[in-house]
C-alpha positions in Angstrom: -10.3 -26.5 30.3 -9.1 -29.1 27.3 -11.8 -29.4 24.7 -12.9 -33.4 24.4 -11.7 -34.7 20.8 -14.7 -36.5 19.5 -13.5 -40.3 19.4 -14.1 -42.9 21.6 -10.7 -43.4 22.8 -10.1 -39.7 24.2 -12.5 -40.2 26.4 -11.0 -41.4 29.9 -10.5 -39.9 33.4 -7.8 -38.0 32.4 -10.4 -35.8 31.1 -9.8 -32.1 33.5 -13.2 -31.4 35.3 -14.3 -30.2 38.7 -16.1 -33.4 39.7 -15.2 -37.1 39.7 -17.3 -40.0 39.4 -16.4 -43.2 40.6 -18.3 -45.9 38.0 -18.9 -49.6 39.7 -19.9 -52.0 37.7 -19.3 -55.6 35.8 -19.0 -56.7 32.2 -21.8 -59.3 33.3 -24.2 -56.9 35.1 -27.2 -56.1 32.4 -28.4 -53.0 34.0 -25.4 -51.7 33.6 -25.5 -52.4 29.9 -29.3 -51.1 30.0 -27.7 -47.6 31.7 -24.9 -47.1 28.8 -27.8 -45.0 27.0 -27.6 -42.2 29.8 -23.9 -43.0 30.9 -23.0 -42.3 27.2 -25.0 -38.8 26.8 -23.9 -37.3 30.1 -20.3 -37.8 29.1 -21.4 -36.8 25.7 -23.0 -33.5 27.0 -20.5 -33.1 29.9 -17.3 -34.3 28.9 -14.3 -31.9 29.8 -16.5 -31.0 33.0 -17.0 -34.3 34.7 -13.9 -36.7 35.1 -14.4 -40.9 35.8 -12.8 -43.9 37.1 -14.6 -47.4 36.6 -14.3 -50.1 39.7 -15.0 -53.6 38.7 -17.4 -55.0 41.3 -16.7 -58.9 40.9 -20.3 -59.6 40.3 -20.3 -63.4 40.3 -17.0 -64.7 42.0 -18.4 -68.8 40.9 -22.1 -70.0 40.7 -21.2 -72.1 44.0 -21.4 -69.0 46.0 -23.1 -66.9 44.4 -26.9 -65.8 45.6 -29.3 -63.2 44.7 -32.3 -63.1 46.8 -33.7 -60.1 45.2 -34.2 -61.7 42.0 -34.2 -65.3 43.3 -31.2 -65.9 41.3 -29.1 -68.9 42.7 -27.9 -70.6 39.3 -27.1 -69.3 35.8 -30.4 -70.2 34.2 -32.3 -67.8 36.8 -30.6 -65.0 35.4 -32.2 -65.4 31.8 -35.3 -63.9 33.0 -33.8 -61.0 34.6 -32.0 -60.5 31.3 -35.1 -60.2 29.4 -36.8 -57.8 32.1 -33.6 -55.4 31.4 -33.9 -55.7 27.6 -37.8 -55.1 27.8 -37.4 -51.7 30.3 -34.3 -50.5 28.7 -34.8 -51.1 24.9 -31.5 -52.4 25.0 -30.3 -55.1 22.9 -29.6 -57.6 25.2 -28.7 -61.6 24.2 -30.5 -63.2 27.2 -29.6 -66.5 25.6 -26.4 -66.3 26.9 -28.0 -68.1 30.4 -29.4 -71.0 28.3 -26.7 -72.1 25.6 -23.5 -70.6 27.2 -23.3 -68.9 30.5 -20.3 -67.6 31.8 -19.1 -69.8 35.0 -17.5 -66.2 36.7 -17.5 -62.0 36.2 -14.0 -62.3 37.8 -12.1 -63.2 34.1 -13.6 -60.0 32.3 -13.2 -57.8 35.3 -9.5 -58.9 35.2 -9.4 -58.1 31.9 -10.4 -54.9 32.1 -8.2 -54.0 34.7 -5.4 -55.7 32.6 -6.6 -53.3 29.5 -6.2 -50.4 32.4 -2.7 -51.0 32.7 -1.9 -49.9 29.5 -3.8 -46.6 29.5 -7.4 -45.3 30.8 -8.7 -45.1 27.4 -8.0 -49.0 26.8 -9.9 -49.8 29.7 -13.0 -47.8 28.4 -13.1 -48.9 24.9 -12.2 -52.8 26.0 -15.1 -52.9 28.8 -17.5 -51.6 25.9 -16.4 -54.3 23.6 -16.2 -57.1 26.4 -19.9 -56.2 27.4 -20.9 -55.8 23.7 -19.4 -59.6 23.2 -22.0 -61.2 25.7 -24.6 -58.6 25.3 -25.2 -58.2 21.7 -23.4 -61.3 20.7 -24.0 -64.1 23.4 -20.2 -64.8 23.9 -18.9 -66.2 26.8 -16.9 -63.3 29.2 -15.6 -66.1 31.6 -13.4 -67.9 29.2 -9.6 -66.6 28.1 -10.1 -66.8 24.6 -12.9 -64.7 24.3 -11.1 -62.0 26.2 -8.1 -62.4 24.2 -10.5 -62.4 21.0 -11.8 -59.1 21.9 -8.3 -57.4 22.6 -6.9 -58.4 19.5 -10.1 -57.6 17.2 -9.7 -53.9 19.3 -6.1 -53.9 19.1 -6.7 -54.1 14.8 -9.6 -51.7 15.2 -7.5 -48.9 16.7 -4.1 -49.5 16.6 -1.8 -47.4 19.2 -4.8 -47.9 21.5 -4.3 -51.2 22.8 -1.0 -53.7 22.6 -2.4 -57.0 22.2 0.7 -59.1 22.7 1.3 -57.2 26.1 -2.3 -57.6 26.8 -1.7 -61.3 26.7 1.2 -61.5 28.7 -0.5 -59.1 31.2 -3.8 -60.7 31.9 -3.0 -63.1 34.5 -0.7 -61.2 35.9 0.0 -59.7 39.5 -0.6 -56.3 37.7 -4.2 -56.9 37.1 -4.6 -58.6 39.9 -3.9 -56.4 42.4 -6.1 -53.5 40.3 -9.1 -56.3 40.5 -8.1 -56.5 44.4 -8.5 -52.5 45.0 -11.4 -51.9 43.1 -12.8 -54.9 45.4 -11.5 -53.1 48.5 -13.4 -49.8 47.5 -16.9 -52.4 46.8 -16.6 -53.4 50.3 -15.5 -50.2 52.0 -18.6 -48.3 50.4 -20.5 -51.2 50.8 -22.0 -51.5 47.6 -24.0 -54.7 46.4 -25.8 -53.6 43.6 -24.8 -52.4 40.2 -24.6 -50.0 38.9 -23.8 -47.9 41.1 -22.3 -44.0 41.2 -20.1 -41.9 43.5 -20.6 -38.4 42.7 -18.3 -36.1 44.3 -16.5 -32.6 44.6 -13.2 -31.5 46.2 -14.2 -30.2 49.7 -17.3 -31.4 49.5 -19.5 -34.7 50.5 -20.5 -36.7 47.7 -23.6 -38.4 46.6 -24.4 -42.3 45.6 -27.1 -43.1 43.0 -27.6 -46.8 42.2 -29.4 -49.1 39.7 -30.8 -48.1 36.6 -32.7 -44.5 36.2 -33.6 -42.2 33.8 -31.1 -39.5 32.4 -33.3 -36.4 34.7 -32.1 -38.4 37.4 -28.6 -38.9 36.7 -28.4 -35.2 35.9 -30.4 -34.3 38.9 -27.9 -35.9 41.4 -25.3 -34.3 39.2 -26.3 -31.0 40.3 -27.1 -31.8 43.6 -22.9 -32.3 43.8 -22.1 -29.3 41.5 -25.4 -27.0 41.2 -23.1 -24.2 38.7 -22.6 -27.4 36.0 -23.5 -26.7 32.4 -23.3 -29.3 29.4 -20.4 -28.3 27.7 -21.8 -29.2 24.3 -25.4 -30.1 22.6 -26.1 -32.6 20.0 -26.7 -30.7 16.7 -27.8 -34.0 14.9 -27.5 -38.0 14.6 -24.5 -38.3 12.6 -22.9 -36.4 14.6 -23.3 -39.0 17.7 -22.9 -41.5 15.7 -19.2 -40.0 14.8 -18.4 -39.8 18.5 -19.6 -43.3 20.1 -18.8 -45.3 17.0 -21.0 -48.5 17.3 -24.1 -46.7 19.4 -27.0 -48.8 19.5 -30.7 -47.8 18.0 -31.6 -47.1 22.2 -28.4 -44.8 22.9 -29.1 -42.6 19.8 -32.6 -42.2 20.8 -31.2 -41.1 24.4 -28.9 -38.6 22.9 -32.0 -37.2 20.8 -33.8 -36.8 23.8 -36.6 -39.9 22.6 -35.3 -42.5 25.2 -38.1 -44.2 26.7 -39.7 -43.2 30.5 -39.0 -46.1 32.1 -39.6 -46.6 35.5 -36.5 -47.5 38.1 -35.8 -50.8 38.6 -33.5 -53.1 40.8 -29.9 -53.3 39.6 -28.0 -56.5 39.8 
């Protein structure tokens, strides 16, 4: 089995491993920015074991039709509060913000664009969906607009060059390409009838697979894990901070106390 290079841009489903997750989520979900802590150490402690594919779930097509009864969210100002509930249970940093002085009109731009980075190469897509959420997240930008999405491919194009070509990116983004990738991931959504991110497909050649959803605790993630694939070992231990800190370049305060094993026990909580 191919031993996992310790950068952020090796790290794709290319990776060789027995079992396969399929990852749904949306640049403008915040529970799936609260879950990168534990998404982030299993791939840390299984990588080269455990292989992935992220599906873009189209959170919020437009605010006209878009409803959340769950959270009583109906308009973009209803979803500060939620916001602030994930940053509080999750110790994430989270700009909830966003919802008063900027929110994004749609998820569909970002998810496009992530599935536009995808074209070029699996790794893309993975370091360009971290930066896309870290540009609302941390920094309150809007997702929905081109220029932000543009903004973050070239400032990652100049951060690892060979990893992403920004020019094509450009051309590429409102493309058929992209499109159609947005369309199929939207096609698995509905066919697995998910509605709630995030939400993981855990599964085995030969065997039935298992779906966890929301926001939970690493035990749990692990738990189901095993539950697919009962003889899986980590492949690798943390030995110490730096170290981590080499190999998800940009971890927050929250995923570095994960990977130390001081994450908070929070209880679960709906996902969006």
């Amino acid at each position: 089995m191919a031993e996992v290079k310790a950068t952020e841009t090796k790290l794709a489903k290319t990776e060789e491993g027995s079992v396969e997750i399929q990852f749904y989520t949306d640049p403008l979900c915040c529970w799936s920015w609260a879950f990168e802590p534990q998404w982030r150490r299993l791939r840390y402690e299984y990588g080269g074991k455990i292989k992935w594919r992220y599906r873009m779930g189209g959170l919020i097509p437009n605010w006209g039709s878009y409803s959340d009864p769950l959270h009583g969210v109906t308009k973009p100002i209803q979803m500060g509060p939620v916001w602030m509930e994930a940053k509080y249970l999750s110790g994430m940093p989270i700009a909830d913000r966003v919802w008063f002085d900027s929110p994004p009109a749609s998820s569909y731009p970002a998810c496009m664009a992530v599935k536009c980075a995808g074209l070029q190469s699996a790794d893309a897509a993975e370091a360009y969906l971290r930066r896309v959420r870290e540009a609302i997240m941390l920094h309150g930008r809007d997702i929905s607009k081109t220029e932000v999405l543009l903004g973050v491919a070239e400032a990652l194009a100049q951060e690892k060059p060979g990893l992403l070509d920004h020019p094509r990116f450009e051309q590429e983004l409102h493309g058929e390409a992209a499109r159609e990738a947005f369309e199929q991931d939207l096609m698995q959504v509905r066919y697995h009838r998910i509605t709630r991110y995030p939400a993981l497909t855990i599964t085995k050649p030969g065997q039935a697979g298992l779906l966890i959803v929301g926001y939970r605790p690493y035990e749990a993630l692990v738990s189901t894990l095993k539950k697919v694939a009962p003889e899986l070992e980590p492949a690798r231990h943390l030995k110490d901070e730096e170290e981590y800190r080499e190999f998800w370049s940009g971890a927050t305060e929250r995923e570095i106390e994960e990977a130390l094993s001081k994450g908070n026990q929070v209880r679960p909580v709906p996902a969006t």
